[in-house]
N, C-alpha and C positions, 0 to 999 in steps of 0.2 A: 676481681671478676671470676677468676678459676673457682675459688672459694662457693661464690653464691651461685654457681652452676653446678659443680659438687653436691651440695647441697640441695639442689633443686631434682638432680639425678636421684641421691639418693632417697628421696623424698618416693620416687617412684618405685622403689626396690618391691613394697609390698604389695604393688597390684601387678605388678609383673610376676613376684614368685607366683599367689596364686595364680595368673594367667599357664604358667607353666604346671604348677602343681595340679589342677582340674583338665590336666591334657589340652588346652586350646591354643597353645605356641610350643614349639619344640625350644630345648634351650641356644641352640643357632641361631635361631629366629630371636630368643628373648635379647640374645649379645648385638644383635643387627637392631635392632628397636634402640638399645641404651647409644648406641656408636651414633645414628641418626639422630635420634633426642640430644644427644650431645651438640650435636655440629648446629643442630636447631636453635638451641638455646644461645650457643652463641653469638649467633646473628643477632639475635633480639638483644643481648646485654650489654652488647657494645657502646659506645663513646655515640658513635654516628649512626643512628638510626633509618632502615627504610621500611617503609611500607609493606612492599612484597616478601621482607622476608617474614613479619608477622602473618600477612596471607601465607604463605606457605607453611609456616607451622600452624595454623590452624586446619590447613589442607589435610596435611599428615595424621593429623590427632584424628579428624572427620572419618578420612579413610581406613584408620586404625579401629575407631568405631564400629566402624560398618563391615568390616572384615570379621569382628568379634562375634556380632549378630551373627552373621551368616554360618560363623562354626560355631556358635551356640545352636544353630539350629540344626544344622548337620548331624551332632551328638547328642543335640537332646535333652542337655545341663542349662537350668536356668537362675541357678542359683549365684551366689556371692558379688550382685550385682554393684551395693551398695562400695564394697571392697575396690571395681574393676572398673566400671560404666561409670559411677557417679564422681569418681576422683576424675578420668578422664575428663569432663565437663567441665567441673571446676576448675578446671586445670586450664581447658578453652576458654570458660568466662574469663578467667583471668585475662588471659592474653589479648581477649577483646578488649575488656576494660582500659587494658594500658594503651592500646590503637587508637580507639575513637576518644582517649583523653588527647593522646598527640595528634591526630587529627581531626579535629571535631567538626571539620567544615563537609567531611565526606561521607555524603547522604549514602553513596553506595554500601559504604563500611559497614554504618548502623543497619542498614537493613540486610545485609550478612549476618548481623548478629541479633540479628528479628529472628531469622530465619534458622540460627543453629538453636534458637533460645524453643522457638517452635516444637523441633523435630526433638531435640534432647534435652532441655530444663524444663524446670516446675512453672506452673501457670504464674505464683507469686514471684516468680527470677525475673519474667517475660515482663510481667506488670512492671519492674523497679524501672528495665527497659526502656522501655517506651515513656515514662517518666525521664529520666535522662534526655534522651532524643528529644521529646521536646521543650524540652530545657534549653534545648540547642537549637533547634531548627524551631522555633514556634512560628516563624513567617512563613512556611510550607503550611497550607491546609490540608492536602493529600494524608500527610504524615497522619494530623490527627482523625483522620479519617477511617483508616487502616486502625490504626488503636483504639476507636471507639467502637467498630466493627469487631475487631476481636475481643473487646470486652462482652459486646451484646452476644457473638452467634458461638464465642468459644469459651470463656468465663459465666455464661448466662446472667449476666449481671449488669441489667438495667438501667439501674441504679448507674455505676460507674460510668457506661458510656453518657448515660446523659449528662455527666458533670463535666467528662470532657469536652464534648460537644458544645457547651455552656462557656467554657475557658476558650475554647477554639473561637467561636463567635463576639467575643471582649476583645480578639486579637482580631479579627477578620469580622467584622461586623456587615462587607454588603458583599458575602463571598456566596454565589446564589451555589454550588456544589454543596458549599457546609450545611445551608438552611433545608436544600432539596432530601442530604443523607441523615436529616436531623428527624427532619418529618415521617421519612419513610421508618428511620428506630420508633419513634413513638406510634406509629400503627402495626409494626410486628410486638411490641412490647401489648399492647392493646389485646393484639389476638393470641400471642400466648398466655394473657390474665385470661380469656374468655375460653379459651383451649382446659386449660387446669381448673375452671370453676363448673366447665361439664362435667370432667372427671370424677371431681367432688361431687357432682348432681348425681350421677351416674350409681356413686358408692354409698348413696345416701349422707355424704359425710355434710352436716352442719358446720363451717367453717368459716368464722369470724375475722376477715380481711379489709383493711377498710380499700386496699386497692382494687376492689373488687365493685369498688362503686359504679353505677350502673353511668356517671360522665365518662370515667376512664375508661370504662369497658365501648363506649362506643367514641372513642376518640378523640375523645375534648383537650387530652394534652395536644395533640396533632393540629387540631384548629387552631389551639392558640398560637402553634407554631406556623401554621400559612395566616394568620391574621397578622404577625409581625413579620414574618420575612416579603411578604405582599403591601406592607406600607413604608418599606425599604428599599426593597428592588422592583421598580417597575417593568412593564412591559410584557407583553402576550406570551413572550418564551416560556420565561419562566413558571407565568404562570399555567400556560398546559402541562410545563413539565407537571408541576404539582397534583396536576389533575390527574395525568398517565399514572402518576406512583400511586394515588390513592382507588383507580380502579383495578387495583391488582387484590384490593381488600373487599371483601363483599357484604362485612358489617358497615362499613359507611358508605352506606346508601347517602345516609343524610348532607355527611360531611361533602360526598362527592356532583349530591344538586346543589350546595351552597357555592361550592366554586366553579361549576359551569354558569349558576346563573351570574357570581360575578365576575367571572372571564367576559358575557355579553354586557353588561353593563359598563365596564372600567374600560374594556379595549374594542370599541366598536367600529373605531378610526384604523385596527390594526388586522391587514389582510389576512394575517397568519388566527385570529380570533373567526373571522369567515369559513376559513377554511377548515379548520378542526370543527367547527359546528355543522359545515355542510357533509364533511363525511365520517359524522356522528350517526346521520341517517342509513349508513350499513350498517352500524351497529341494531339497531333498534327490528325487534320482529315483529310480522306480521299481528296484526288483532285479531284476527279471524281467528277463529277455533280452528280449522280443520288446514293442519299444515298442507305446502303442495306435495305429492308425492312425485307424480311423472316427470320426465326430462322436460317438458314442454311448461308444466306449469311451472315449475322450480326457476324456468329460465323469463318468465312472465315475470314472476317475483322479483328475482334480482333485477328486472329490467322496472320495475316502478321504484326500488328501494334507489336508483339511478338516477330514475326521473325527480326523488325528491331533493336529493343533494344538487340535482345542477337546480330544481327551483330557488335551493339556498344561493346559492353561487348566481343566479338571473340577479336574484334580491340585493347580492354583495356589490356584482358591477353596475347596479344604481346606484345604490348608497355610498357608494369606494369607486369610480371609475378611474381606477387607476391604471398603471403598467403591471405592475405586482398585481394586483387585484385579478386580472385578467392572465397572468403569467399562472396562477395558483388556480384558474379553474382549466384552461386549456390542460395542463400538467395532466390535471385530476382526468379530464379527458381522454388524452394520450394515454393513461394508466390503465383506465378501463379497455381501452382499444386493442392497446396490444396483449391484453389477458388472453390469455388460453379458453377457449370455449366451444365446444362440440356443438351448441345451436347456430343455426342460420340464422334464427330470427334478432338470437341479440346479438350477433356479429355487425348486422345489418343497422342497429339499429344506435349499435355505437359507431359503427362509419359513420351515419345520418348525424348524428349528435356531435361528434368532434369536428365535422366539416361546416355545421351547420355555426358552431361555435366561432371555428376558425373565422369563416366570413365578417362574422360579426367585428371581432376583434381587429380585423384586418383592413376594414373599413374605418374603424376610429385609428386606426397606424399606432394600436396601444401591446403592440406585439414585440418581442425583440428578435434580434437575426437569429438565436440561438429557441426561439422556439420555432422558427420558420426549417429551422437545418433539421431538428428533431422529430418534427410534422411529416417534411420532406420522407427521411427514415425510415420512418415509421410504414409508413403507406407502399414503400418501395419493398420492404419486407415483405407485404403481404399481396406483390402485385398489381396493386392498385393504382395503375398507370395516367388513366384520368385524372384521378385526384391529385397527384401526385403533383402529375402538369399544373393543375389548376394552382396549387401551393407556390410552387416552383416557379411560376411566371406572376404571379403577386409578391412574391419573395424580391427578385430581381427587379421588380419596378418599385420596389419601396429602399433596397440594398443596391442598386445601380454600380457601386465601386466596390463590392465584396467580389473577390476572384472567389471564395468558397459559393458563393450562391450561386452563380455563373456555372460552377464546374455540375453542382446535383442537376441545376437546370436541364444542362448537353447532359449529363448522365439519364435523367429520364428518357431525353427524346431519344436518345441513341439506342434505348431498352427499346422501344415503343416504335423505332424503325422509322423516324420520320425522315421525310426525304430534304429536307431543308438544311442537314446539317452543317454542311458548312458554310450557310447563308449566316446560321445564326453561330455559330466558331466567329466569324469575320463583327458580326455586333455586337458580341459579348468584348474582342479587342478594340472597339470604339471607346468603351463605357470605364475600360479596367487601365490602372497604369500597367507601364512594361515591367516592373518589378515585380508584379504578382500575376503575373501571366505564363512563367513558366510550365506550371500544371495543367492548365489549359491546351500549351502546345503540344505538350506529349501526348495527352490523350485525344488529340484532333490527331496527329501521326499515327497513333495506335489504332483508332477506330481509321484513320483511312487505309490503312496496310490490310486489315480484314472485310473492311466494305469497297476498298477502291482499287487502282491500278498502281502498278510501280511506280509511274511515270507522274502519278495524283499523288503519292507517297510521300517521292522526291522534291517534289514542288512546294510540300507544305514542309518538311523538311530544312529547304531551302529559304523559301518565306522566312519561316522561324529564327533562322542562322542572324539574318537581317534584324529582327527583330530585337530578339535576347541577347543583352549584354552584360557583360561584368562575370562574375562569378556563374553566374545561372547559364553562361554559355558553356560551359565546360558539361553539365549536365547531359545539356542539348544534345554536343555534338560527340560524346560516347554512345547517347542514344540512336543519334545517327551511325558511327559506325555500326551498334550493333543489329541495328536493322538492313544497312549495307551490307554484312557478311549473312544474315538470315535468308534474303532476297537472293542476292548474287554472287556468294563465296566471297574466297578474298580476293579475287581480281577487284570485284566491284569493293569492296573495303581499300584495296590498297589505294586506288582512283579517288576514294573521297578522301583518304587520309594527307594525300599526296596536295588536293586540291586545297585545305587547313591547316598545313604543315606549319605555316609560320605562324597561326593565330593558336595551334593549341598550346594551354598550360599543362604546368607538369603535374603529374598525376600521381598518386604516390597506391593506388590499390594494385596489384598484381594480377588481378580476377578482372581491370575495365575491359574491354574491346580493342584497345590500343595496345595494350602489354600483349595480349592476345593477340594481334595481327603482327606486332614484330617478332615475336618467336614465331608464326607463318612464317614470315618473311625471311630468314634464318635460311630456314629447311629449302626453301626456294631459292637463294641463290647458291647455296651446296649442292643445289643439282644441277644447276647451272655453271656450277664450280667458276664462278666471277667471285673472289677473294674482296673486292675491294669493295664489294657491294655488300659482303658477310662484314668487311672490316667494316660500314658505315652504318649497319644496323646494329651492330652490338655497342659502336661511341654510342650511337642514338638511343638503344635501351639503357648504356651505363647511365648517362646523365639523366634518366629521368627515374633508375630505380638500382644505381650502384652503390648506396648510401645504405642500403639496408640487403642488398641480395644477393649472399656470398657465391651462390651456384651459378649467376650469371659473370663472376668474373672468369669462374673455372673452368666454363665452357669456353669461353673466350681463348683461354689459356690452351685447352686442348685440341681447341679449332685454328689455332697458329701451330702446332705440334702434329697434328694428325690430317689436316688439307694439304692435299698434293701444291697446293699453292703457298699452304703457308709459311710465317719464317717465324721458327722456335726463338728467334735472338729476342724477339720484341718479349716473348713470356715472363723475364727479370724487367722489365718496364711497367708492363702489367701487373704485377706483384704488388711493386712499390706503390702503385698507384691505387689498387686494391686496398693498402695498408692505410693510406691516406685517408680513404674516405669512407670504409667503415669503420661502424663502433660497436662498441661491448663485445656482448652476445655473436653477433654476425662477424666479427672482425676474428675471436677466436675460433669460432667455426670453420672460418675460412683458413686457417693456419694448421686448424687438425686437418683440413682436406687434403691441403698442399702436401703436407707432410705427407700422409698416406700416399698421394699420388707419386709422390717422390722413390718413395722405397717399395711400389709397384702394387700397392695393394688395392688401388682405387682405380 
């Protein structure tokens, strides 16, 4: 092995003298580079093979690269590249080669070595490339995706993507991405023949091309490629994709009425076929000669080019009375509504229009909860309190056990100041089970703390307590505490904590209302210097946060140490016990404290 790494060293001798000879390494530097290349190679040579160590010498060689450019440009010299740059490469190709032979399975590798083939090999290196890879991976369509892309936008070669495109489709024949990236090469190949034959017009030059034929030139490879990938993959998706890629070309006119009229034809059953036709009608301009110019007529305009799409979408939910069918025009609704618009008059006239809609759909119950929440949203964004309501209580008579519909419901009325609020708090928990009522109570507490009395606060508070159980209590009654200490200090927090003492769980955040009122609780009976009341708040904080919070053993420690009451014997008890029940992190924390505190520095 010594041998054929010698050998491989010395291999490199002559583009390192030059590197030194043309000033761009000093020879410190050239002795640092052989020592490193050494240690490199022998990673790679060895008996037992990894991965990473071939990533790292191609890392090195990259960086080596790239260091060369930047003091080639710094000096100025751009010569003897062939000497310097191009053995470097090779040098990489190499090493790729031997990686993705031993690991052939890894897609990442190969496209590391897409990628160095990119930025520093020859286009023909790149091509052998991606030949290989997929060689290996031909059940990835991606791959050849990426490869026939580079043959079309970075080899200009036509030709070649389309053959792999062709190979890729014999492997993957109903892969609708292949057929979509297939179509879209044969319409830019299209407009780069029609591109280069103005050129020629332009130069006067007569040039004899038969690809120049006036099928090609307007697409007809392209068609034939949506005539067969459309008697393969069905369904309306796909085919608007098809239609979006071909209005991006404005020579096929022709090709792009052929497949909107048979998008209506073939998918008339398919909501998503309705609804690309109904808001086709923004696309389409005015007839009139005389565009609008004023804010007023412009907003006239947009408001009939409006009015045509919902008569498509009238026309869909006859012919389609679907859920989807009706999900796809309210959307379309909602879309226009919440648009941005300095008129009054189409503000107005899409409220009228989305509301008018709503009802409609709301009445056949062909609605779902999730365009009722979005309605809701929607109108509460813009104030529209009425509406809102009017959503919001059709919502909840058709969703009766949604706690989310229940909660926008009170969320309006409580905007909107009604005075029934906790009539309907009290009906919404008829309707809902107790598991999903916890959001409800907080915000019937929350809204009664700002609209009601302490004593209306506490009462709903309390209600709740009764109410919520299992896990969701523990929520509740932080809540309560900390509305307890917002209200009344911590007298009135210690009272309610006092009153839940044995129903609360243990807590593990540091920042609840509870962690919070026993460190109060601390400082209060140190002023009261009753020791036994400081010793039963801090058992009561260890067990519910000694497991993780080295500081609260150490005050403990220094509150038996420095209370006129307390007894330093108990602090080696403390310790041990401290030791016991933290871990990691916190457990040596706690041991650098001690110590410090020990030899008086803390």
């Amino acid at each position: 092995m010594a041998e054929i790494i010698q050998e491989r060293i010395e291999d490199r001798l002559p583009e390192l003298e030059q590197l030194e000879r043309i000033g761009l390494f000093s020879h410190a530097e050239i002795k640092a580079i052989i020592k490193k290349a050494s240690d490199l190679e022998y990673k790679i040579q060895r008996r037992t093979l990894f991965k990473e160590d071939f990533i790292s010498y191609v890392q090195y060689e990259i960086n080596l690269l790239e260091l060369i450019q930047r003091r080639r440009t710094r000096i100025g010299y751009s010569f003897k590249k062939d000497e310097i740059e191009n053995s470097i490469v090779h040098r990489v190709q190499g090493v790729f080669q031997r990686a993705s032979a031993k690991w052939k399975d890894d897609v990442q590798l190969w496209l590391s070595y897409v990628v160095f083939c990119k930025k520093w090999a020859t286009k023909t290196q790149l091509s052998k490339v991606f030949s290989a890879m997929l060689a290996i991976h031909s059940n990835k369509p991606a791959l050849w995706i990426m490869a026939a892309k580079w043959e079309m936008e970075d080899r200009l070669s036509s030709e070649s993507a389309r053959q792999l495109f062709l190979r890729a489709l014999r492997f993957h024949p109903e892969c609708p991405k292949l057929y979509k990236e297939y179509f879209r090469m044969e319409l830019m190949h299209a407009e780069k023949l029609r591109k280069e034959k103005e050129e020629f017009e332009k130069a006067s030059m007569d040039v004899e091309n038969p690809d120049y034929s006036e099928e090609i030139l307007k697409g007809e490879l392209a068609r034939i490629i949506y005539k067969n990938s459309v008697s393969i993959i069905k369904g309306a998706e796909f085919h608007v994709s098809l239609l979006s890629i071909a209005q991006l070309f404005d020579f096929a006119k022709d090709l792009q009425k052929e497949i909107y009229d048979d998008l209506q034809a073939l998918h008339t059953d398919d909501p998503l076929t309705w609804d690309y036709v109904a808001r086709q009608e923004l696309e389409i301009e005015s007839q009139t000669e005389e565009q609008p110019t004023t804010k007023q007529a412009k907003a006239v305009e947009v408001s009939r080019k409006e009015e045509r799409c919902c008569a498509v979408y009238e026309e869909a939910v006859k012919t389609l009375p679907t859920e989807a069918m009706w999900k796809c025009y309210i959307t379309f609704c909602l879309e226009r509504f919440t648009k941005k618009s300095n008129s009054g008059f189409l503000r107005g006239k899409r409220l009228e229009r989305t509301m008018t809609v709503f009802r409609k759909a709301h009445e056949l119950k062909l609605l779902s909860e999730c365009q009722y929440k979005q309605l809701i949203v929607s109108l509460l964004c813009h104030n529209l309190l009425r509406e809102a309501l009017e959503v919001a209580v059709a919502g909840t008579e058709l969703f009766r056990d949604s706690g989310t519909m229940w909660q926008l419901k009170l969320r309006v009325l409580i905007e909107s100041k009604s005075p029934d609020i906790a009539m309907l708090f009290e009906e919404a928990f008829v309707h809902l089970k107790p598991q999903v009522c916890l959001p409800l109570w907080i915000s019937w507490a929350e809204w009664s703390e700002g609209a009601k009395s302490q004593e209306d606060t506490e009462a709903v508070f309390k209600k709740a307590l009764l109410a919520v159980i299992g896990a969701d209590s523990v929520t509740l009654k932080n809540k309560y505490l900390d509305w307890a200490y917002r209200s009344g200090g911590y007298k009135k927090a210690r009272a309610v904590f006092k009153r839940y003492s044995q129903t609360f769980i243990v807590v593990t955040s540091l920042s609840t209302p509870y962690s919070r009122l026993l460190r109060q609780d601390f400082y209060l009976c140190q002023e009261s210097c009753n020791m036994a009341n400081v010793r039963e708040y801090y058992e009561r904080a260890l067990r519910e946060f000694g497991s993780a919070d080295s500081d609260l053993w150490m005050d403990y420690m220094k509150e038996e140490l420095n209370h006129p009451l307390g007894r330093p014997e108990n602090c080696g008890q403390i310790y041990w016990r401290a030791m016991k029940m933290l871990q990691g992190e916190s457990a040596e924390a706690f041991v650098a404290k001690h110590a410090m505190h020990q030899t008086g520095r803390l």
